[in-house]
C-alpha positions in Angstrom: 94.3 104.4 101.3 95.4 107.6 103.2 98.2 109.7 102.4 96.1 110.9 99.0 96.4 108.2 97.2 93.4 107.6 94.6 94.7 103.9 94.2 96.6 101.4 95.2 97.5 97.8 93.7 99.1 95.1 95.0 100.8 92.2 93.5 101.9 89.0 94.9 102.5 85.3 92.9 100.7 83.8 96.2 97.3 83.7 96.6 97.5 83.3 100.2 99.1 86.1 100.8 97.1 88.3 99.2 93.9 86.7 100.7 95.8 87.8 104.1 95.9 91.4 102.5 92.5 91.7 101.8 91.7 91.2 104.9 93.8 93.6 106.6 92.8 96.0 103.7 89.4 95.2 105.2 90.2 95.9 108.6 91.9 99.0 107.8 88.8 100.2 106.5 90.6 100.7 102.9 88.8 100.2 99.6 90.4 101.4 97.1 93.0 98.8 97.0 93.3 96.1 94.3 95.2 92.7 94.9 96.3 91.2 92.2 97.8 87.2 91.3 101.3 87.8 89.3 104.3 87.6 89.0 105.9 90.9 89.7 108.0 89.8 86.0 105.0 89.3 84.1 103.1 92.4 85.1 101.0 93.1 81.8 102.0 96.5 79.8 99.1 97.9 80.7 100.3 98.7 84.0 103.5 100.4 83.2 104.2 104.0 83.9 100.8 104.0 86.1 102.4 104.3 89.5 103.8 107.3 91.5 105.1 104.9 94.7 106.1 101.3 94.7 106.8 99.4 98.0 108.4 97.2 98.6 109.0 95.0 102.3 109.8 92.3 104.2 111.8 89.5 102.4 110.2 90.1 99.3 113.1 90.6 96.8 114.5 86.7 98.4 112.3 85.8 95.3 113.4 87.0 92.8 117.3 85.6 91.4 117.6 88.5 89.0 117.3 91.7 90.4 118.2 93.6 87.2 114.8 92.1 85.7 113.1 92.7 89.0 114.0 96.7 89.0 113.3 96.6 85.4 109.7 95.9 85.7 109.7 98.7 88.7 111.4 101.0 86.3 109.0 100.6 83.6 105.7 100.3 86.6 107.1 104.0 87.8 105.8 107.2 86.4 108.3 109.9 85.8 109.9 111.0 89.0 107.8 108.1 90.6 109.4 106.7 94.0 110.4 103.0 95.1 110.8 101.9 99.0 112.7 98.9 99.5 112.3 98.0 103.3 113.5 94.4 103.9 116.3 92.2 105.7 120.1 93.3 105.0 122.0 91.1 103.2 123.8 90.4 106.4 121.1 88.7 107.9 121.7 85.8 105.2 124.9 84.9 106.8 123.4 84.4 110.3 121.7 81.0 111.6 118.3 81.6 112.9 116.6 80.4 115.5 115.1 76.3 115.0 118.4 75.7 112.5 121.1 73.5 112.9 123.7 76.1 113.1 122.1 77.9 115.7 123.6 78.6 119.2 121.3 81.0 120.9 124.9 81.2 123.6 127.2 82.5 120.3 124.9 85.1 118.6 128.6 86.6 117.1 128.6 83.2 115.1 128.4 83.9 111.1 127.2 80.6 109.3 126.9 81.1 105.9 128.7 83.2 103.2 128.0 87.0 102.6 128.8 86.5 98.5 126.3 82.7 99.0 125.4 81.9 95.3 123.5 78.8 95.1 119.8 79.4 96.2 118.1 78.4 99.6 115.9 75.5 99.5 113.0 75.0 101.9 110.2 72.9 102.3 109.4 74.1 105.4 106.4 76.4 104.8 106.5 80.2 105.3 107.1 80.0 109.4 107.0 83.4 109.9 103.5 83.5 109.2 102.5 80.2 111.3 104.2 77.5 112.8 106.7 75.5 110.8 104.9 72.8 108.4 105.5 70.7 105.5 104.8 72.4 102.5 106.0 72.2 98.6 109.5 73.0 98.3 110.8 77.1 97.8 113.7 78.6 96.7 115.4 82.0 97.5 118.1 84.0 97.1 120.8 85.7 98.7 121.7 89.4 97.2 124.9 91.1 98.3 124.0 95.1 99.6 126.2 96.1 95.9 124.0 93.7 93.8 120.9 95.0 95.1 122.0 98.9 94.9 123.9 98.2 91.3 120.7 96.6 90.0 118.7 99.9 91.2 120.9 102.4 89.3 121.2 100.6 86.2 117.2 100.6 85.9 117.1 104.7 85.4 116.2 104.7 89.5 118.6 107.5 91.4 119.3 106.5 95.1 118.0 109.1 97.3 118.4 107.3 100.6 120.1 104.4 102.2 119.5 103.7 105.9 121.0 100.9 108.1 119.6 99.2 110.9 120.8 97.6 114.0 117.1 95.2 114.3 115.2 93.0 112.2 111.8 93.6 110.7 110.5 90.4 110.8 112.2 87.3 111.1 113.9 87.1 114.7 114.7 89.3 117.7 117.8 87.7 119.2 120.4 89.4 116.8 118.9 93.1 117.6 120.8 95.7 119.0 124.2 93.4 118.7 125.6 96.0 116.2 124.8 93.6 113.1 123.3 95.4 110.0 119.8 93.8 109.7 117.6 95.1 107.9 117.8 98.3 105.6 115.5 101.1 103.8 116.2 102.2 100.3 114.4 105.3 98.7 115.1 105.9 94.7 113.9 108.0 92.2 113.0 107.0 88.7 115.3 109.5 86.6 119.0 108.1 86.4 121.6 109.2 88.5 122.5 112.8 88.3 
């Protein structure tokens, strides 16, 4: 890992996905990276207050239905003064059909779908298309956080907001919403520490 970091770990419930890490580790030339099988929840005690960054991209808080636990287990993962990045999809982007779904209309890209404050979860079976083609797979769920869920869950885990950036593109699912003046995807620096 560059950057001066001694170590770095990485933790993902899908086994697939960190096979897919290991080999870009590999191709990046980095060694002193561990990937390990968990759920982020159930990360053991023995890796609390052992990390000065956590990262965290790309659709992966969809996962998770309570943030408050999620942002817990940060909290308690995070040395003192240690730093969380939270680079994913704006809450925004749930309310938009994508491309290859019903509601879609590739002619109306100002159409909004689907509710901003959306409770129940999303189900697919679908497989994970944005790493492949679409295929039949075992059934996930997701959810939808509002922008005030995610940031209220953040403070109230003893993690001080030091920077909240808005974007006009998406990071990884589609293209055809960029640069329309939607909010679509969104980077998040705190601090463990509390507010001050």
């Amino acid at each position: 890992m560059s950057l001066g970091a001694r170590r770095g770990v990485g933790f993902d419930i899908a086994e697939n996905i960190l096979e897919q890490a290991k080999v870009t580790a590999a191709k990046a030339n980095i060694v002193n990276c561990d990937f390990v099988a968990e759920n982020i929840l159930d990360i053991p005690d023995s890796y609390h207050q052992q990390f000065d960054f956590i990262f965290f991209t790309i659709g992966a808080i969809t996962w998770f239905q309570d943030l408050e636990a999620l942002f817990a287990k940060v909290a308690a993962c995070l040395k003192a003064d240690g730093v969380m990045l939270l680079h994913d999809f704006h809450p925004f982007m749930n309310m938009l059909p994508l491309p290859g779904e019903e509601d879609f209309d590739g002619k109306n890209l100002n159409r909004v779908s689907y509710s901003y404050f959306r409770t129940e979860p999303w189900i697919e079976d679908e497989g994970m298309s944005y790493m492949s083609e679409t295929y039949a797979s075992k059934e996930f769920t997701s959810f939808s956080h509002t922008m005030a869920n995610i940031v209220t869950s953040i403070v109230q885990n003893n993690l001080k907001i030091t920077k909240l950036k808005e974007f006009d593109y998406d990071i990884g699912l589609t293209d055809v919403y960029d640069k329309r003046g939607f909010s679509l995807s969104f980077l998040l620096i705190s601090r463990k520490g509390g507010i001050h």
